[in-house]
Each structure stands twice: as structure tokens, then as C-alpha cells.
Biotite code that builds the C-alpha atoms (Angstrom):
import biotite.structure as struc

atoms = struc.array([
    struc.Atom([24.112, -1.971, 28.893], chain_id="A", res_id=1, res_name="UNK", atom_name="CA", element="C"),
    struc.Atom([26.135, -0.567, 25.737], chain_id="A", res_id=2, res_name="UNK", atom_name="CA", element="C"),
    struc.Atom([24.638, -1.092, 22.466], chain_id="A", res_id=3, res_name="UNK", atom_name="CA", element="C"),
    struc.Atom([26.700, -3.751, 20.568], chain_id="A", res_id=4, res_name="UNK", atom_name="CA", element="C"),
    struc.Atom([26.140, -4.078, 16.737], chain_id="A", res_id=5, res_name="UNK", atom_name="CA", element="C"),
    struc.Atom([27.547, -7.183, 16.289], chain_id="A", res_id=6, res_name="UNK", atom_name="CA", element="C"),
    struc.Atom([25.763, -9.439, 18.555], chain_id="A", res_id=7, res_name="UNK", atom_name="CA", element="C"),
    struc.Atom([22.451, -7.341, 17.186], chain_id="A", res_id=8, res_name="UNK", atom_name="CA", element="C"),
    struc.Atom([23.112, -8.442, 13.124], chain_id="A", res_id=9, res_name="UNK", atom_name="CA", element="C"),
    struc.Atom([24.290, -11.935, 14.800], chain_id="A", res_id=10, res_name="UNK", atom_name="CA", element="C"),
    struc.Atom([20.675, -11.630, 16.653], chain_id="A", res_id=11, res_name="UNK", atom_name="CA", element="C"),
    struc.Atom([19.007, -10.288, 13.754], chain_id="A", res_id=12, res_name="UNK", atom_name="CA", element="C"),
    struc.Atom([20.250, -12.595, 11.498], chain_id="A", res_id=13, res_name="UNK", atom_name="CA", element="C"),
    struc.Atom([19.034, -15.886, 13.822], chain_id="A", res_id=14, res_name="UNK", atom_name="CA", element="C"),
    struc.Atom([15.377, -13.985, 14.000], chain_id="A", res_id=15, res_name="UNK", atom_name="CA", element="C"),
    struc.Atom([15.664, -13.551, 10.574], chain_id="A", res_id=16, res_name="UNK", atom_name="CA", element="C"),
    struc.Atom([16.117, -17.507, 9.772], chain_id="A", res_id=17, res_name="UNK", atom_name="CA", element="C"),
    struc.Atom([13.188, -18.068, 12.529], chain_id="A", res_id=18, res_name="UNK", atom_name="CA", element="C"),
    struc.Atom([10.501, -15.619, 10.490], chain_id="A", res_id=19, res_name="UNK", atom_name="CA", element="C"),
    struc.Atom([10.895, -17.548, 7.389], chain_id="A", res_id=20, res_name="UNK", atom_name="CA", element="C"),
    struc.Atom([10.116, -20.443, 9.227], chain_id="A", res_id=21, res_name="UNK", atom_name="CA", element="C"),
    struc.Atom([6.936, -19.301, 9.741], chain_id="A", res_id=22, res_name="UNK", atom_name="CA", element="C"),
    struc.Atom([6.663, -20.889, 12.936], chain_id="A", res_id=23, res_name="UNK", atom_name="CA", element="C"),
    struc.Atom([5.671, -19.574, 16.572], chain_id="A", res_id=24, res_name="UNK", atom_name="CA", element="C"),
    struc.Atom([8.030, -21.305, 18.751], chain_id="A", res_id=25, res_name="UNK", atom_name="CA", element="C"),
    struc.Atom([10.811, -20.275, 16.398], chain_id="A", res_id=26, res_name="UNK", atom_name="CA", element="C"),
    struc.Atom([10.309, -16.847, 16.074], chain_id="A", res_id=27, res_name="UNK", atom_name="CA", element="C"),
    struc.Atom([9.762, -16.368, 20.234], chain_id="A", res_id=28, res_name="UNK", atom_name="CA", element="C"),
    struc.Atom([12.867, -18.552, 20.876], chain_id="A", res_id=29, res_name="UNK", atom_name="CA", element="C"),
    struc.Atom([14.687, -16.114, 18.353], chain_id="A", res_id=30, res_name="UNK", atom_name="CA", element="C"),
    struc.Atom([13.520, -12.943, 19.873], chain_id="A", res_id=31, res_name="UNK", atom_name="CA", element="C"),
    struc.Atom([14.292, -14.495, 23.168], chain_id="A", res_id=32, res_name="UNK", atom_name="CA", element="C"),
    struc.Atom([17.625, -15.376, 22.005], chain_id="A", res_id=33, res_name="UNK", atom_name="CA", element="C"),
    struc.Atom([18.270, -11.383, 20.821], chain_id="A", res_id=34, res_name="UNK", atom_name="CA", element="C"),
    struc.Atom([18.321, -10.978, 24.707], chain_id="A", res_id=35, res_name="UNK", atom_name="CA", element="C"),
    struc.Atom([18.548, -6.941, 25.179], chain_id="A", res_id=36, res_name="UNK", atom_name="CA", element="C"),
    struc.Atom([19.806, -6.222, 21.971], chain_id="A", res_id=37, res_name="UNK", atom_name="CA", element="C"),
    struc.Atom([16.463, -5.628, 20.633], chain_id="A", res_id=38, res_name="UNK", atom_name="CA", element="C"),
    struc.Atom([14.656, -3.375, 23.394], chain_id="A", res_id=39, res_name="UNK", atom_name="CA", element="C"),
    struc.Atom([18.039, -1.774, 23.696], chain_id="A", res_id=40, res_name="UNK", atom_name="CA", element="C"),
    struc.Atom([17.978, -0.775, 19.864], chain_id="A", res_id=41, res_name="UNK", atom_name="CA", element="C"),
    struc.Atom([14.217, 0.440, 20.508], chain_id="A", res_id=42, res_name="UNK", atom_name="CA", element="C"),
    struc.Atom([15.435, 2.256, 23.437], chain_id="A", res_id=43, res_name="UNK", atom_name="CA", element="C"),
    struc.Atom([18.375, 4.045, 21.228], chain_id="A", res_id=44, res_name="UNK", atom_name="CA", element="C"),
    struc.Atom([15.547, 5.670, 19.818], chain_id="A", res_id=45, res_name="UNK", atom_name="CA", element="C"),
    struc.Atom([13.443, 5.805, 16.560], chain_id="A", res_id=46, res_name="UNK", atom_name="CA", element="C"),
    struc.Atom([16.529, 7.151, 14.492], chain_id="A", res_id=47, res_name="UNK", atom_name="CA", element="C"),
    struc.Atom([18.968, 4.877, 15.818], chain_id="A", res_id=48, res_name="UNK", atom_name="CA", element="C"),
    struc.Atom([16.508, 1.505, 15.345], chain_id="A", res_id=49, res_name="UNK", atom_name="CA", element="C"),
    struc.Atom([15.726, 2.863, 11.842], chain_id="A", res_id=50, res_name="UNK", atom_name="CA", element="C"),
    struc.Atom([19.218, 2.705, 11.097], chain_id="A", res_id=51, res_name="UNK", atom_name="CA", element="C"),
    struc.Atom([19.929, -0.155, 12.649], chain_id="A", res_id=52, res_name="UNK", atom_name="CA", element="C"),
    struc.Atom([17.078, -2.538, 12.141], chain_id="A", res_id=53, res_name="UNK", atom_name="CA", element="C"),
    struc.Atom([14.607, -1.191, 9.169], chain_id="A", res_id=54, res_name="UNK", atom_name="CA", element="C"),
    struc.Atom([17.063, 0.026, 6.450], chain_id="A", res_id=55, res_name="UNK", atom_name="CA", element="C"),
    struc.Atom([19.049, -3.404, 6.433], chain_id="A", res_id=56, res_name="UNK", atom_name="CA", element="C"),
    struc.Atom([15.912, -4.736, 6.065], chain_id="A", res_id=57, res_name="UNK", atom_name="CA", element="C"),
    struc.Atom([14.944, -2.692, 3.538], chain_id="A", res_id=58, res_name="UNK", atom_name="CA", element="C"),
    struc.Atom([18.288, -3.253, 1.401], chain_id="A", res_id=59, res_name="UNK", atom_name="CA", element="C"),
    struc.Atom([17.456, -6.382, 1.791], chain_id="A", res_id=60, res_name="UNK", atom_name="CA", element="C"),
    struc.Atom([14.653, -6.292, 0.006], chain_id="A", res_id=61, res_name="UNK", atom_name="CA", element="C"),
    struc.Atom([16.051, -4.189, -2.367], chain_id="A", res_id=62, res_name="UNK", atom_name="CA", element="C"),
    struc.Atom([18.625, -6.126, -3.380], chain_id="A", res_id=63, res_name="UNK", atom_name="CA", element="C"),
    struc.Atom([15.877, -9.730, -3.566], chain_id="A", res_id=64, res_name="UNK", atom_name="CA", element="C"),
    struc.Atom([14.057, -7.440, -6.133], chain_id="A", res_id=65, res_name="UNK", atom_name="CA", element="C"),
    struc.Atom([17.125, -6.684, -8.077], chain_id="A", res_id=66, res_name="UNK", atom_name="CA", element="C"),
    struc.Atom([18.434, -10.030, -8.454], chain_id="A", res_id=67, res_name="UNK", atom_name="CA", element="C"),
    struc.Atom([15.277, -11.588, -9.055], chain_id="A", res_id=68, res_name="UNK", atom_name="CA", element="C"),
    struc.Atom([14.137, -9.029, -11.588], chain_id="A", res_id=69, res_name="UNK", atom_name="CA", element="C"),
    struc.Atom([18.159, -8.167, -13.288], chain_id="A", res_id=70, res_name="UNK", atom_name="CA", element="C"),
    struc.Atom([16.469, -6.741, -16.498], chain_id="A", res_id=71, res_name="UNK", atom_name="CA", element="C"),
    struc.Atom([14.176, -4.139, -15.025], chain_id="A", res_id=72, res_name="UNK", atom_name="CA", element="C"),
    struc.Atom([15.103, -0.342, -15.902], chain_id="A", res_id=73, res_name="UNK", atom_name="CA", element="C"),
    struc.Atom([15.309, 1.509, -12.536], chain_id="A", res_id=74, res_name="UNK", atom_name="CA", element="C"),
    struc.Atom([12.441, 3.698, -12.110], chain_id="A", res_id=75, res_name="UNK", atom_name="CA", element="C"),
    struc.Atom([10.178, 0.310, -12.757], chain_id="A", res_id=76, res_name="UNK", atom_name="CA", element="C"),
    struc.Atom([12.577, -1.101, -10.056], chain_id="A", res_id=77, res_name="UNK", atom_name="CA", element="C"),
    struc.Atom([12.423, 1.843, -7.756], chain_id="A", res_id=78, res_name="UNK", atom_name="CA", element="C"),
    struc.Atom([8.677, 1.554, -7.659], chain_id="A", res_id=79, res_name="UNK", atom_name="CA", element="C"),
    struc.Atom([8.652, -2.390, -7.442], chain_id="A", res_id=80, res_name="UNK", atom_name="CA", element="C"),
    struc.Atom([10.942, -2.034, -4.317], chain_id="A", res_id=81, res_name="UNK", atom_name="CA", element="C"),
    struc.Atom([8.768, 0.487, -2.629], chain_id="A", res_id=82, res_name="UNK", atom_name="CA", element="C"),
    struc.Atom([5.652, -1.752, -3.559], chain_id="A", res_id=83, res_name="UNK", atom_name="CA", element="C"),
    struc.Atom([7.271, -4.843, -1.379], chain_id="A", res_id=84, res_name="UNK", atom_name="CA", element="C"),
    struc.Atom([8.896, -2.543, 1.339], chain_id="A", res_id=85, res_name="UNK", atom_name="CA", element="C"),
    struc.Atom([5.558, -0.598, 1.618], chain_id="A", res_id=86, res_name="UNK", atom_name="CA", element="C"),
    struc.Atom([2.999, -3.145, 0.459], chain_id="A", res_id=87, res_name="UNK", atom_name="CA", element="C"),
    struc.Atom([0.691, -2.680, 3.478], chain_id="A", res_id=88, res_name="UNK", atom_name="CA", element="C"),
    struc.Atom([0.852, 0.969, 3.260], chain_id="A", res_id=89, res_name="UNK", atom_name="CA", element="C"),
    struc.Atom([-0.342, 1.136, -0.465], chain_id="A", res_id=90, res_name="UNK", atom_name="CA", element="C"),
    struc.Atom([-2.828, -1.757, 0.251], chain_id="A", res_id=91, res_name="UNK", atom_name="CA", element="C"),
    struc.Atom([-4.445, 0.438, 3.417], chain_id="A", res_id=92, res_name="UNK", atom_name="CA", element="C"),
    struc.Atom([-5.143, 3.625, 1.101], chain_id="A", res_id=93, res_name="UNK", atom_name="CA", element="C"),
    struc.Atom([-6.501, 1.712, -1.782], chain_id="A", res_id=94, res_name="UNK", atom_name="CA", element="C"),
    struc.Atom([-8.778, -0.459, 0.278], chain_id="A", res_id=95, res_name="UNK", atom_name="CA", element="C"),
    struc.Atom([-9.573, 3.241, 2.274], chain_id="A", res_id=96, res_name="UNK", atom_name="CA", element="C"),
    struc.Atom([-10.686, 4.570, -0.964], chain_id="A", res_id=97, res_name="UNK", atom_name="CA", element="C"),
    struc.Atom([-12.327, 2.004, -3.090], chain_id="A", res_id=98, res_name="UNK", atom_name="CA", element="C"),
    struc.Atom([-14.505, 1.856, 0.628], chain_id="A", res_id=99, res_name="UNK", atom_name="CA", element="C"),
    struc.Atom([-15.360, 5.007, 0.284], chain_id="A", res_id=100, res_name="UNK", atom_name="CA", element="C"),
    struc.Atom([-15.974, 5.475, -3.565], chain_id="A", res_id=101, res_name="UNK", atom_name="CA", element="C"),
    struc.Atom([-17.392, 2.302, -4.494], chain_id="A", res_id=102, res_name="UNK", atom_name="CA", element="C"),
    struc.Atom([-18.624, 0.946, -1.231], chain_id="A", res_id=103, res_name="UNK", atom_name="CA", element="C"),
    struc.Atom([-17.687, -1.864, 0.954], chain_id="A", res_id=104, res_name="UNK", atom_name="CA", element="C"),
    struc.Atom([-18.301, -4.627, -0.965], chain_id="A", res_id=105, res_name="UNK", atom_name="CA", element="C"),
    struc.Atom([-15.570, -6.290, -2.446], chain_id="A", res_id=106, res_name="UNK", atom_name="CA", element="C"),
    struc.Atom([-12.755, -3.707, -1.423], chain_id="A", res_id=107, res_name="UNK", atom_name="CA", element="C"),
    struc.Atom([-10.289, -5.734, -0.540], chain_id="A", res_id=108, res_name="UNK", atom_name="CA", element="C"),
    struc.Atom([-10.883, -8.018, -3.584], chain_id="A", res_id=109, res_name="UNK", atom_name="CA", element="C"),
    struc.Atom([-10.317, -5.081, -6.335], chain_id="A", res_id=110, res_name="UNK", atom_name="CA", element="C"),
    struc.Atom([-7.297, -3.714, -3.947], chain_id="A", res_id=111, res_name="UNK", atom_name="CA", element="C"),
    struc.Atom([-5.458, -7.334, -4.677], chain_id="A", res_id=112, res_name="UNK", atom_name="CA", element="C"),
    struc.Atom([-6.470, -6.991, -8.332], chain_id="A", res_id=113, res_name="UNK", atom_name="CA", element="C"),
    struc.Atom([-5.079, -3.621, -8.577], chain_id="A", res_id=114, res_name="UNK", atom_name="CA", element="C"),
    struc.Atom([-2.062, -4.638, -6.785], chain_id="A", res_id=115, res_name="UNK", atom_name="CA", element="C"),
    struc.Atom([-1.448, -7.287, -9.020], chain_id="A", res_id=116, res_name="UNK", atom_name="CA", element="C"),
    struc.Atom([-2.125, -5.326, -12.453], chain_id="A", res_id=117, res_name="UNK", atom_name="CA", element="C"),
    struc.Atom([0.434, -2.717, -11.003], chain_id="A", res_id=118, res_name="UNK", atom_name="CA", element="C"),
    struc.Atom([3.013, -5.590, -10.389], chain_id="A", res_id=119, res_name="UNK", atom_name="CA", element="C"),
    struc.Atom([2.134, -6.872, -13.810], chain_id="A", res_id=120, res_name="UNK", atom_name="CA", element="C"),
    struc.Atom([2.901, -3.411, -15.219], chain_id="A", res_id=121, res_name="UNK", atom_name="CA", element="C"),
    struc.Atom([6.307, -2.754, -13.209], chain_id="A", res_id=122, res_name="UNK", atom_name="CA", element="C"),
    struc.Atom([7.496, -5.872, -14.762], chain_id="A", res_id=123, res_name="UNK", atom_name="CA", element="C"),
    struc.Atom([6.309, -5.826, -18.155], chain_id="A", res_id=124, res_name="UNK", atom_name="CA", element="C"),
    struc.Atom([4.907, -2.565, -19.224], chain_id="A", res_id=125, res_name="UNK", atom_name="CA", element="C"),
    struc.Atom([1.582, -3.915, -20.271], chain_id="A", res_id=126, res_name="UNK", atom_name="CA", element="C"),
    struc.Atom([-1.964, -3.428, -18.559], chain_id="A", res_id=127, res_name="UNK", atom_name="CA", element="C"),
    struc.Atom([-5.084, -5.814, -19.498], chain_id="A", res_id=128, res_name="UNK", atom_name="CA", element="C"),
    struc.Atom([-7.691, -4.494, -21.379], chain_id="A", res_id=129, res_name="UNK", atom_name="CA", element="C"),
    struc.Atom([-9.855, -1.898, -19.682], chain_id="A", res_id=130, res_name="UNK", atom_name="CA", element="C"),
    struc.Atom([-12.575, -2.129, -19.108], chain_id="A", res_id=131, res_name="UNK", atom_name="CA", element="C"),
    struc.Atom([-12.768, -5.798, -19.455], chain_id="A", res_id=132, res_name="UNK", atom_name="CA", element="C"),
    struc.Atom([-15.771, -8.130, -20.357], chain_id="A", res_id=133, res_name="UNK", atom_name="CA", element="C"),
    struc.Atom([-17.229, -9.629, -18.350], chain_id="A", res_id=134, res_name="UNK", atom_name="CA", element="C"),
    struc.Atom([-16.480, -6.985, -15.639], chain_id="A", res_id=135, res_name="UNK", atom_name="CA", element="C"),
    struc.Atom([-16.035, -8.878, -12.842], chain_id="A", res_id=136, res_name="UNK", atom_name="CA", element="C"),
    struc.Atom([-16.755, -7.805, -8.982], chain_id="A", res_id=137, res_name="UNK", atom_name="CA", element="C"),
    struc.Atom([-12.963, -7.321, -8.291], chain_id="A", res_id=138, res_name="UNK", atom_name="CA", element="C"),
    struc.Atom([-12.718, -4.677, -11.083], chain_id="A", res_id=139, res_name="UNK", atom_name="CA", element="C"),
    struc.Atom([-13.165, -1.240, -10.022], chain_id="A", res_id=140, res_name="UNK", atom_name="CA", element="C"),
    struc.Atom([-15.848, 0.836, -10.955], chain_id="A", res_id=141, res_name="UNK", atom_name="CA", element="C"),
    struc.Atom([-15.331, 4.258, -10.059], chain_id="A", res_id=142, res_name="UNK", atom_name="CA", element="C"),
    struc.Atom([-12.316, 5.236, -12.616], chain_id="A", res_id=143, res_name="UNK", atom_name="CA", element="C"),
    struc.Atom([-10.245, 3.505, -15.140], chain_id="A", res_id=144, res_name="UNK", atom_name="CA", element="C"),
    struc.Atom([-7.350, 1.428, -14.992], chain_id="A", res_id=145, res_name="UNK", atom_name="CA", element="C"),
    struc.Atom([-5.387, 3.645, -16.100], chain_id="A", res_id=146, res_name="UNK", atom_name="CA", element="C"),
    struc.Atom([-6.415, 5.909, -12.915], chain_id="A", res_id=147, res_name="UNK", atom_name="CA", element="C"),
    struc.Atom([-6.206, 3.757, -10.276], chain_id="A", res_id=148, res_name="UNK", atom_name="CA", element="C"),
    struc.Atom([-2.298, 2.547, -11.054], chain_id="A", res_id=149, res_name="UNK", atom_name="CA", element="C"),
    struc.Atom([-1.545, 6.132, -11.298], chain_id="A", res_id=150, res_name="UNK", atom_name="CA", element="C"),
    struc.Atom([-2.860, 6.413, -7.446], chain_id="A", res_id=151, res_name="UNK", atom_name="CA", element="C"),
    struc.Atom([-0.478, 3.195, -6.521], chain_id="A", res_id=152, res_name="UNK", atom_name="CA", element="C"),
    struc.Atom([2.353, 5.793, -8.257], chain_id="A", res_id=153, res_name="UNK", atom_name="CA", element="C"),
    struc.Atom([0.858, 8.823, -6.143], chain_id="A", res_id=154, res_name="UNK", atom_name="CA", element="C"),
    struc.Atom([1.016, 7.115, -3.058], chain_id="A", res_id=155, res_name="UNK", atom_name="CA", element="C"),
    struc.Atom([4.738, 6.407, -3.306], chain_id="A", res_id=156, res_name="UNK", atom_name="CA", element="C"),
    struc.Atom([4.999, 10.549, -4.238], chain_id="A", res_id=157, res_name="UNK", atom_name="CA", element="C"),
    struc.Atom([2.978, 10.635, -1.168], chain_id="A", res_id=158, res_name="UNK", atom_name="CA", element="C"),
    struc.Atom([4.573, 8.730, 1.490], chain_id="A", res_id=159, res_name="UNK", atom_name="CA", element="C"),
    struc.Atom([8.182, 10.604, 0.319], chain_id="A", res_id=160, res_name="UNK", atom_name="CA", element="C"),
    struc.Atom([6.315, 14.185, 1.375], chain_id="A", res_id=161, res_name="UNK", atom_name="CA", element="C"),
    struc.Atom([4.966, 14.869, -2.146], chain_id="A", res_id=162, res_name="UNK", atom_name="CA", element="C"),
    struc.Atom([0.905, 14.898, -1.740], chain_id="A", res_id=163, res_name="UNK", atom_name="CA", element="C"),
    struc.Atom([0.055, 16.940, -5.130], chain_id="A", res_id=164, res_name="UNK", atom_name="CA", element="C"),
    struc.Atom([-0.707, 14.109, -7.438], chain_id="A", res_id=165, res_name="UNK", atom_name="CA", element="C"),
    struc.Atom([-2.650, 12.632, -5.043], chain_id="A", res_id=166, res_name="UNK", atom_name="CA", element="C"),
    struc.Atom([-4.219, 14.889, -3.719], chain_id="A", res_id=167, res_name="UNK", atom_name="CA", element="C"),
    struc.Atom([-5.516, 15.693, -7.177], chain_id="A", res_id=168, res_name="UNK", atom_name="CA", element="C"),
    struc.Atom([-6.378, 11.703, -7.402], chain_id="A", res_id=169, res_name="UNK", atom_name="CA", element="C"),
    struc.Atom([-8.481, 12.795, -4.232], chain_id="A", res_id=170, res_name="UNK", atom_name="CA", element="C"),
    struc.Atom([-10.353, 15.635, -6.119], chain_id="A", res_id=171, res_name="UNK", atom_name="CA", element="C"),
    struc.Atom([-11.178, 13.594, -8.980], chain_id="A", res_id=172, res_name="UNK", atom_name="CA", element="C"),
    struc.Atom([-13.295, 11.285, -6.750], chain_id="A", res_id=173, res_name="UNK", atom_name="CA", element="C"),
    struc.Atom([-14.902, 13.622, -4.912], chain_id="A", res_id=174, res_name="UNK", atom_name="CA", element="C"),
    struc.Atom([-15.796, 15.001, -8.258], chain_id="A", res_id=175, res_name="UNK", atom_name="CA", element="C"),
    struc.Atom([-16.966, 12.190, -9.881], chain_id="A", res_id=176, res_name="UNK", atom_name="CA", element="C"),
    struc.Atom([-19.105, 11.650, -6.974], chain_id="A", res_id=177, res_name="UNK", atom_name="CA", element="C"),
    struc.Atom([-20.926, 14.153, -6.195], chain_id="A", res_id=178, res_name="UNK", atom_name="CA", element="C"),
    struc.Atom([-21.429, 14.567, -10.064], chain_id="A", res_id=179, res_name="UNK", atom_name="CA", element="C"),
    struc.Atom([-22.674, 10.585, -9.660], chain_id="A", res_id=180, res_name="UNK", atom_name="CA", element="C"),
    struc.Atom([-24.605, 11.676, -6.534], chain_id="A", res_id=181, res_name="UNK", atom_name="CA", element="C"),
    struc.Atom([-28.389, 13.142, -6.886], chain_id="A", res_id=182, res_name="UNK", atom_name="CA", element="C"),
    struc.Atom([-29.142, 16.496, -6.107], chain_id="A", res_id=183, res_name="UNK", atom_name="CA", element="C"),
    struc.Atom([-30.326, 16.846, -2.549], chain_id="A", res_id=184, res_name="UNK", atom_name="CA", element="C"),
    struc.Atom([-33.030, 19.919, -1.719], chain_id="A", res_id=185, res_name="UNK", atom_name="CA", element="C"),
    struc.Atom([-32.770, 21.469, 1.270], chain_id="A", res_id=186, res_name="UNK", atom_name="CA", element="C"),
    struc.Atom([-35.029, 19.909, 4.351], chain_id="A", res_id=187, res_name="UNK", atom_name="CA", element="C"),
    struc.Atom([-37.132, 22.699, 5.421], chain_id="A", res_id=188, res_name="UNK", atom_name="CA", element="C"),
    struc.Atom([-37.955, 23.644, 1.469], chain_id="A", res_id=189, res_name="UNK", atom_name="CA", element="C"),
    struc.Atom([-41.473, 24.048, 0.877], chain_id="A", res_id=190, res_name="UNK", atom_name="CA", element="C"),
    struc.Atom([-42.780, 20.849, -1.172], chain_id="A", res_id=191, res_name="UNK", atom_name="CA", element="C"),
    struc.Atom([-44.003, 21.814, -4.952], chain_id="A", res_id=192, res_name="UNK", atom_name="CA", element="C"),
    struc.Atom([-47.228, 22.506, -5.928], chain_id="A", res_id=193, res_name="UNK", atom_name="CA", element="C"),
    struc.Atom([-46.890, 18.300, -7.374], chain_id="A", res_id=194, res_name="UNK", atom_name="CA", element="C"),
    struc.Atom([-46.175, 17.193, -3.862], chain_id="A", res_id=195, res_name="UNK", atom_name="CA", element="C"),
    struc.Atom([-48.684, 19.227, -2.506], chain_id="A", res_id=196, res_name="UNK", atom_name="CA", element="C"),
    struc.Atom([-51.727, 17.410, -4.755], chain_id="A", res_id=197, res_name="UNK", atom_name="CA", element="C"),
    struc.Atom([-52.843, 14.480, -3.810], chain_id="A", res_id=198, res_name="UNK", atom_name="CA", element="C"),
])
């Protein structure tokens, strides 16, 4: 079969419409109605369904975040766009590391939160108060505001093949700690002359 583009947007465009209706039936009957244009597109190969499938979908979303934010400058756009095309990506690293730095307990609560701020800060410049009374559950523990929306920044550096910033982000936790963390002795240290006496 010979890859048509046509009848894929035509097919894209009907799965499209079915996605947004958030239902089941809809969204098999429109991959079923993409016939091989779909597995024929994977089959052209990553490059080729990149091309293809992903980037309109991610001009897509591009242009949604221009039109419904006209006034933003462009680097607060730039980052806003790669916050909705890569939301899950930025969401799996924070949860990752608030897991590991401040435990497991509420994780996925302070990675919404943080999400949110760094929305709130794309749009209008301005960050709450930090830290903020009552600290709540959801707020993070380890660093400061001010910190964690610079990792949100990092990890777009990161996922375009530039790992310094946070990488450094990555130091400064495993600073903080093991500077947090007490000392451990050694286990086959003799005990003191105080843990010797009874």
C-alpha cells in the first residue's frame, strides 16, 4: 500500500473529533475508520510518523496556546507550549524527585501544585508567597519555590539535549540531603567506651 497524506489528515482529522469526545466507541470507530493509514504511517518509520502525525499535533497546540494567551511575550509562550505538549514528561520527573527527596507522601499532590504555580507564573509573572502559612502538605519541603520552577525550566533545557542546569538542580538535592541526613559510622567500628558501660 502507498502512503497517502490526504486520506491520513482526512483520517486524522475524524480521530481527532472522536478524542474530544471522550468516548470509547468513538475513538475505536475512528481509528477503525483510519483503515491502514495509521499502521502504515507507523510502519514509514519513527521519522516519517513524527512528521506526519506528532508535529501537526504539536502546532496544534501551539497555535491553541497562542490564541488563547495573544498577549504573552514569547519565551513565556515558548515554555507554556512545551508545558502542554510535554506535560506528562515534566509531571514524571517532578513526581520522580519530590519521591525521592521528600518521600512518597503526597508527591503527586505538590507536583500539581508546582505545575500550577509554574502556569501561574508563565502567564502572569507573579509567584505566591514562599514559604506560605499555613504550609500545607502539597507545598514542597525540600527547596524553595523559587527552586523548584527553575527545575520545571531545566527540564525543558533538558529534554532539548541541554542537562547542565539540571543536572546542577540534581546536585543541590543530593547536597541538601546528605547535609539533612545523620552521620552514619561504619558497621564493624568498635562501640565507645559510653556504649560499652552499662
Amino acid at each position: 500500500m502507498t502512503y497517502d497524506p490526504e486520506s491520513f489528515s482526512s483520517a486524522l482529522a475524524q480521530l481527532l473529533g472522536a478524542l474530544t469526545s471522550h468516548e470509547d466507541r468513538a475513538v475505536q470507530d475512528a481509528v477503525a475508520a483510519c483503515g491502514p493509514a495509521l499502521p502504515e504511517a507507523i510502519r514509514q518509520g519513527p521519522e516519517r510518523f513524527h512528521e506526519d502525525v506528532l508535529w501537526p499535533w504539536n502546532e496544534l497546540i501551539e497555535t491553541s496556546v497562542s490564541v488563547a494567551y495573544p498577549d504573552l511575550d514569547r519565551a513565556s509562550c515558548n515554555h507554556l507550549v512545551f508545558l502542554y505538549q510535554h506535560a506528562d514528561f515534566i509531571e514524571r520527573h517532578l513526581d520522580a524527585l519530590f519521591t525521592r527527596y521528600e518521600g512518597h507522601f503526597a508527591s503527586s499532590d505538590k507536583t500539581r501544585w508546582l505545575l500550577q504555580v509554574y502556569q501561574h507564573q508563565l502567564l502572569t509573572g507573579t509567584v505566591p508567597v514562599w514559604p506560605p502559612q499555613p504550609r500545607g502538605y502539597w507545598h514542597p519541603r525540600t527547596q524553595s519555590l523559587t527552586f523548584w520552577l527553575g527545575v520545571c525550566t531545566h527540564l525543558q533545557q533538558f529534554y532539548y539535549a541541554q542537562p547542565d542546569a539540571l543536572m546542577q538542580d540534581f546536585l543541590t538535592l543530593a547536597q541538601t540531603r546528605e547535609a539533612d541526613s545523620p552521620p552514619s559510622s561504619p558497621a564493624d567500628a568498635a562501640p565507645t567506651q559510653e556504649e560499652r558501660t552499662p
